[in-house]
C-alpha positions in Angstrom: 102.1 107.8 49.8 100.5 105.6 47.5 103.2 104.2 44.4 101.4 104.4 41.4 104.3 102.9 38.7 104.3 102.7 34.4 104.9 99.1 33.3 105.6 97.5 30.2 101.5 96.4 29.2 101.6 92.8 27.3 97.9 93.6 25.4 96.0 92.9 22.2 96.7 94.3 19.2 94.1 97.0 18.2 92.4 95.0 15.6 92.1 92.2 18.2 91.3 94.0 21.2 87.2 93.8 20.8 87.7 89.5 20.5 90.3 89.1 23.1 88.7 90.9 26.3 86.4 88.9 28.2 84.9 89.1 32.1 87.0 88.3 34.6 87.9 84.7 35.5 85.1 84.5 38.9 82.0 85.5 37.7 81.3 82.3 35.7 81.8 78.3 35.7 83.8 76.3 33.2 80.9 75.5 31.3 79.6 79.3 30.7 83.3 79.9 30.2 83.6 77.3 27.7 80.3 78.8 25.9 81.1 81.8 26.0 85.1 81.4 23.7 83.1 78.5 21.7 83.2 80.6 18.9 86.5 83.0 19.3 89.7 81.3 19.1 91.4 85.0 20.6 89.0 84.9 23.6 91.0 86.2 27.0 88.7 82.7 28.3 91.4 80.7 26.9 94.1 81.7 29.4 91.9 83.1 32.8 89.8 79.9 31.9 92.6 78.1 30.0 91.1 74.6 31.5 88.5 75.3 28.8 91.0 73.8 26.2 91.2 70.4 27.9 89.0 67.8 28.2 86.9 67.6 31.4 88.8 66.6 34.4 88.5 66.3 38.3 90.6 68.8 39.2 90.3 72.0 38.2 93.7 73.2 40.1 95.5 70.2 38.1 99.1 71.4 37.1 97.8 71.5 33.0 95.6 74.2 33.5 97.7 76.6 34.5 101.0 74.9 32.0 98.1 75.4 29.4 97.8 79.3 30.2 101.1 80.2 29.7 101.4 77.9 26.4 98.1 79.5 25.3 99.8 83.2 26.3 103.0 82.5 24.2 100.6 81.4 21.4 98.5 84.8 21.3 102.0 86.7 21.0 104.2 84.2 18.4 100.7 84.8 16.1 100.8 88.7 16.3 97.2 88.5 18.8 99.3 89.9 21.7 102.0 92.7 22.0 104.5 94.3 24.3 104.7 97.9 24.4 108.3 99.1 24.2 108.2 101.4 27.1 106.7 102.0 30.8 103.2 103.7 30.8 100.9 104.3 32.4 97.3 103.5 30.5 93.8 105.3 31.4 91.2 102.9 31.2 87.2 104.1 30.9 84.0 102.3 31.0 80.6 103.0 29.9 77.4 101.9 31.7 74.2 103.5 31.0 75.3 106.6 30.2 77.7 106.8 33.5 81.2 106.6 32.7 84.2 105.2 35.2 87.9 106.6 34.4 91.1 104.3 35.8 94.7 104.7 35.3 96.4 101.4 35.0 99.6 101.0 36.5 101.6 99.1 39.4 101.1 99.2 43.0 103.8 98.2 45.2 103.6 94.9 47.1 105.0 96.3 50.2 102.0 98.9 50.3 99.7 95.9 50.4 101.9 94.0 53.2 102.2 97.7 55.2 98.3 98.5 54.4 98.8 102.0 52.4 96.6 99.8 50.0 93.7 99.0 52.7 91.4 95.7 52.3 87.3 95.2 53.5 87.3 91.5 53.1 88.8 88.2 53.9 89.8 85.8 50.9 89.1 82.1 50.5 92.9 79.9 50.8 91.4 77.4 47.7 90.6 81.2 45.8 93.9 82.6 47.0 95.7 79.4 45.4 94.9 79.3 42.1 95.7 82.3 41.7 98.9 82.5 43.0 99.7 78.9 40.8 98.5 80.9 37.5 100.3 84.1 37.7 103.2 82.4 38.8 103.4 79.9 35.9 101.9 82.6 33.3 104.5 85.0 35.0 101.9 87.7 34.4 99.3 89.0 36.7 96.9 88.9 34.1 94.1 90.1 35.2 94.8 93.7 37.3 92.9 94.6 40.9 90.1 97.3 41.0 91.5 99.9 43.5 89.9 103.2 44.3 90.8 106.7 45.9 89.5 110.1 47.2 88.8 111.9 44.0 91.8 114.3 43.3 90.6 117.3 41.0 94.4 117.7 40.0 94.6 114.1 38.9 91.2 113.9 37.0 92.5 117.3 35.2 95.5 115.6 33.6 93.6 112.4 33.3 90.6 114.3 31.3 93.3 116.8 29.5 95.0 113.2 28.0 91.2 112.0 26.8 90.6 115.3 25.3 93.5 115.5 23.1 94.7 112.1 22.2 93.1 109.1 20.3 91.9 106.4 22.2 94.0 102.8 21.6 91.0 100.9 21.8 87.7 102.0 21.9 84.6 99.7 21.8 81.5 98.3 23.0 80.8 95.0 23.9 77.5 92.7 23.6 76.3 93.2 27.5 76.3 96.9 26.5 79.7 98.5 28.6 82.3 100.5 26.3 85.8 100.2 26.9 88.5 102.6 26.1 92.0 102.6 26.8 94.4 104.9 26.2 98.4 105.1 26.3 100.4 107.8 28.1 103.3 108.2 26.4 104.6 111.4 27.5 107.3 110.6 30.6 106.5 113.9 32.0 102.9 113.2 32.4 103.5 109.8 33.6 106.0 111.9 36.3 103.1 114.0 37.3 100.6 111.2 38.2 103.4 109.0 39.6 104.0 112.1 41.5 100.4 112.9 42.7 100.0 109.7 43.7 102.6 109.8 46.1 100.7 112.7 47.7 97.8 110.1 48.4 97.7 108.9 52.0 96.1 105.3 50.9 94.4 103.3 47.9 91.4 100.7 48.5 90.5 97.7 47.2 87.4 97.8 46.0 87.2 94.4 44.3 90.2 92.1 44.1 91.0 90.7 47.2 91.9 87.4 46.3 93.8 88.5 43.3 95.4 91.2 44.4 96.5 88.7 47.7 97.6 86.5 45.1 99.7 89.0 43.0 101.6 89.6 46.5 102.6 85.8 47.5 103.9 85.5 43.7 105.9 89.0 44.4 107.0 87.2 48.3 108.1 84.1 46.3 110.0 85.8 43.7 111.6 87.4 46.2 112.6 84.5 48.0 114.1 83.0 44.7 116.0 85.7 43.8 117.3 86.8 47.6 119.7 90.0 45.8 116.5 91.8 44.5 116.5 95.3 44.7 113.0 96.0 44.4 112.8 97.6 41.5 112.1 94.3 39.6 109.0 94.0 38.0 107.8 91.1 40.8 107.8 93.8 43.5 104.7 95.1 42.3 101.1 94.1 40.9 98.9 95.1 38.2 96.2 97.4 39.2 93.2 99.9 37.5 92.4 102.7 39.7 89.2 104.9 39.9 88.7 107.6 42.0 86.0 106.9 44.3 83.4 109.4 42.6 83.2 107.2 39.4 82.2 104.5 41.2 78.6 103.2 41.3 78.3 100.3 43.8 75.2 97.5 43.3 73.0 95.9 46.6 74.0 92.4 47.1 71.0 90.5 48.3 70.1 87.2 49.9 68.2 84.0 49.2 67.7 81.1 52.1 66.8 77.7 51.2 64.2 76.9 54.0 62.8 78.7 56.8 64.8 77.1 59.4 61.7 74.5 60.4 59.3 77.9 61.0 56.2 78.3 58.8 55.7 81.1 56.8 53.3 83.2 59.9 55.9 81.9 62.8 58.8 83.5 60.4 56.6 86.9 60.2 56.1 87.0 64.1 59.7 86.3 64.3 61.2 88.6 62.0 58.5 91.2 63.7 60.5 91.6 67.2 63.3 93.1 65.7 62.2 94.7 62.4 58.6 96.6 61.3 57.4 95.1 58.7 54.7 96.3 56.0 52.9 94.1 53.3 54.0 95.3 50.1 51.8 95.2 47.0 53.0 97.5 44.1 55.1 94.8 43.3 58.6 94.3 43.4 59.6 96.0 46.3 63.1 98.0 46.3 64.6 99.6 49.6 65.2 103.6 48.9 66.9 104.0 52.7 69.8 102.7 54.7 67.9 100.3 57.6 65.5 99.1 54.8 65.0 95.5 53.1 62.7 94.0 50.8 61.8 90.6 51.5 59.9 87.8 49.5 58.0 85.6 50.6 55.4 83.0 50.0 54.6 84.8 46.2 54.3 88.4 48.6 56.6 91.4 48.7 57.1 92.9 52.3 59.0 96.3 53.0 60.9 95.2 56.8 62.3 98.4 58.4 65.1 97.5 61.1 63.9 98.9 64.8 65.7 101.8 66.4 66.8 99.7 68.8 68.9 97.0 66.5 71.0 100.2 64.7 74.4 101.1 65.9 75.1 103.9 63.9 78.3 104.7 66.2 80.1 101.4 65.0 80.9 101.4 61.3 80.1 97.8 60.6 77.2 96.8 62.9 75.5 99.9 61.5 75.8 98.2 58.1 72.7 96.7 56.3 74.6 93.5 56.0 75.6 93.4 59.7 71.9 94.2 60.7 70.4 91.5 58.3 73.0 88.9 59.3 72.8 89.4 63.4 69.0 90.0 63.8 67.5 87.9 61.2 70.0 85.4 59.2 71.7 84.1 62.1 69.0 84.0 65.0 66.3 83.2 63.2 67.0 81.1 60.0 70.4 79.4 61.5 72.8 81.2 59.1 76.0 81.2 61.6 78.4 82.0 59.0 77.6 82.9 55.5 81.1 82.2 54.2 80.5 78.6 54.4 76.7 77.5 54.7 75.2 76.4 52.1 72.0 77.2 53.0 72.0 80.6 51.5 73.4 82.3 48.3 74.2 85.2 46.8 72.6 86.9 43.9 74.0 90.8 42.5 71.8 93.4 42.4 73.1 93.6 38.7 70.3 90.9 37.6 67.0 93.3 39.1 64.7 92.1 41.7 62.9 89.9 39.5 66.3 87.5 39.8 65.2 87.2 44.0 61.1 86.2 43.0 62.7 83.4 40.4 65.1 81.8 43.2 62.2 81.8 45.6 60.0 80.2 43.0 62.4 77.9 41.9 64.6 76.4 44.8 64.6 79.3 47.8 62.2 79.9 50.7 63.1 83.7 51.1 64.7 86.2 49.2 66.0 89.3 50.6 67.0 92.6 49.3 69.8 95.2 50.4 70.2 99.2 50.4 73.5 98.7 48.4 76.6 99.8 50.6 78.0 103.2 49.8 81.2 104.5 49.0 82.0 106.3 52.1 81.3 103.4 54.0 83.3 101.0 52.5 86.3 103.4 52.9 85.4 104.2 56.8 85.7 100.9 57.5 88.8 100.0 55.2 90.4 103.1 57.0 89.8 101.8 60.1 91.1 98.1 59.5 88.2 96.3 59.8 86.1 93.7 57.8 82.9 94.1 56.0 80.5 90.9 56.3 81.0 88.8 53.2 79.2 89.5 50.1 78.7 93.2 50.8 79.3 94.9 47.6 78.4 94.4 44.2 80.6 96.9 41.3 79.9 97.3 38.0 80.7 97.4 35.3 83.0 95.0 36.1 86.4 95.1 34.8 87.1 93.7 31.8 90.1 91.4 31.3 92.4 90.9 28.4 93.1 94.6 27.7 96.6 94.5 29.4 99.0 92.4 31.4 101.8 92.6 33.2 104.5 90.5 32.9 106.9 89.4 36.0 
């Protein structure tokens, strides 16, 4: 069974909802967070980023970050910017991206789900990530930003959720300057709320799809609590975590492609032979080159496009991770040939979403990169094959957008 619970939101007010929401707190740096609220005093920035508020200092984690989040939370509601809904609901939550449109339900999953993996996990988290975290929902008392959890589409689920759409207004409905819409709407109708609590339950597991740190975090804060208050029953709100759930359908995942600093002391024709043992690989001159196939990767080069296709003989298609394009990249090219042992921690390569086009790979090379590499994104199915199977997808293998946006609800603790 998978619990799916109503909770008592803590979100803007409608007329506020289109200043407060922001993206979430780890896809940007102080300084791009600091730009981005310069101008809008009811920007979500000020409490995910809250250390945007102080004056520069050396730590980041420092004890006033996180004392000015919950300061600048109780501001938002004592000035009418923030509200708490009177009831338990359950919320459905729908973005817009080009045209293709991702429908959630927000709700709480249960803690004990995560620690007895109903709700399965695809990556490792960071301790230093995992921290923070856990320091600012526990002093905001809010998991204030939710996890991004998926499931195997449900047609009886998506027909309430769709019937709901159809025939009520939406609370908030807007579009932001990158381009997504965002609408959210309230289910206020306990009996409907029973019904997807209730197919829920039918659910043999949810999956993170992105979240791990957060949603790690949001479980500590719940084990904490429940060390501090040792008579809890477990139906206080601590035992569970804020989440927004799509069903796995909606969701469009993005390649996640590579740039390496230096060639690992090879020139550029010694890299080629290299690289030639393992994959085939074809000069590419229609310009930016794009993989359309699993076992495929673009590569750039000294100002050249190549098309390498991975050799018969490197593809395990019988093992759900080595047969992933990550895995092959990582084991027959990144780590025997450039020196990339583990890209968790060197700092030799990075990371760029397939979000920001090809042309973002050429720019890195040109500017501060040797090589720039790009992926056949992971698919859906496989990231739930290997979450059903407990195991752990190489790190930075999936990219999803629209990302969700942050601000539109809370959950208070």
């Amino acid at each position: 069974m998978a619990i799916v619970r109503p909770f008592r939101a803590v979100r803007p007010k409608r007329e506020y909802a289109e200043q407060v929401i922001s993206l979430p707190y780890d896809v940007m740096n102080r300084a791009e967070a600091s730009s981005m609220a310069a101008d809008n005093p009811y920007s979500f920035l000020h409490i995910c980023r809250s250390e945007i508020d102080l004056p520069l200092i050396d730590d980041p984690y420092s004890d006033q970050v996180y004392s000015k989040a919950r300061k600048n939370i109780d501001d938002f509601l004592s000035n009418g910017i923030l509200i708490r809904d009177e009831n338990p609901l359950l919320y459905i939550y729908r973005q817009t991206m080009n045209g293709r449109t991702q429908t959630g339900i927000v709700g709480c999953a249960a803690i004990d789900e995560y620690l007895n993996n109903t709700i399965k996990k695809h990556e490792l988290t960071r301790v230093d990530k995992e921290l923070d975290r856990i320091r600012h929902f526990d002093r905001c008392n809010m998991n204030t930003e939710p996890v991004f959890l998926t499931y195997r589409d449900d047609k009886r689920l998506r027909t309430i959720i769709e019937g709901w759409v159809r025939n009520h207004e939406p609370e908030y409905d807007f579009t932001t300057k990158d381009g997504i819409g965002h609408a959210l709407w309230a289910i206020t109708d306990k009996g409907v709320i029973e019904s997807l609590s209730s197919l829920f339950d039918e659910i043999d597991s949810l999956y993170i799809a992105d979240g791990h740190h957060r949603s790690a975090s949001a479980v500590k804060v719940g084990q904490k609590r429940r060390e501090e208050h040792p008579g809890y029953t477990g139906e206080e709100e601590f035992n569970y975590f804020m989440a927004v759930i799509f069903p796995d359908s909606d969701l469009r995942i993005f390649d996640y492609n590579r740039v390496v600093k230096d060639l690992n002391g090879f020139t550029a024709e010694a890299f080629l032979d290299k690289v030639s043992e393992k994959f085939e690989i074809e000069q590419f001159d229609a310009g930016l080159y794009r993989p359309e196939t699993k076992h495929t990767f673009g590569m750039y080069l000294k100002d050249q496009w190549y098309k390498l296709t991975a050799k018969t003989e490197i593809v395990c298609n019988e093992d759900a991770i080595k047969s992933l394009d990550v895995s092959i990249l990582q084991e027959h090219l990144l780590h025997p040939i450039l020196g990339i042992e583990d890209p968790r921690t060197d700092k030799r390569i990075d990371f760029v979403g397939g979000i920001r086009g090809l042309e973002a790979l050429k720019e890195r090379v040109e500017q501060d990169m040797a090589v720039a590499f790009a992926l056949y994104p992971v698919s859906i199915s496989d990231l739930l094959a290997v979450s059903d199977k407990d195991m752990i997808m190489p790190p930075k293998s999936t990219w999803f957008e629209p990302k969700l946006g942050s601000g539109l609800f809370m959950h208070e603790l």
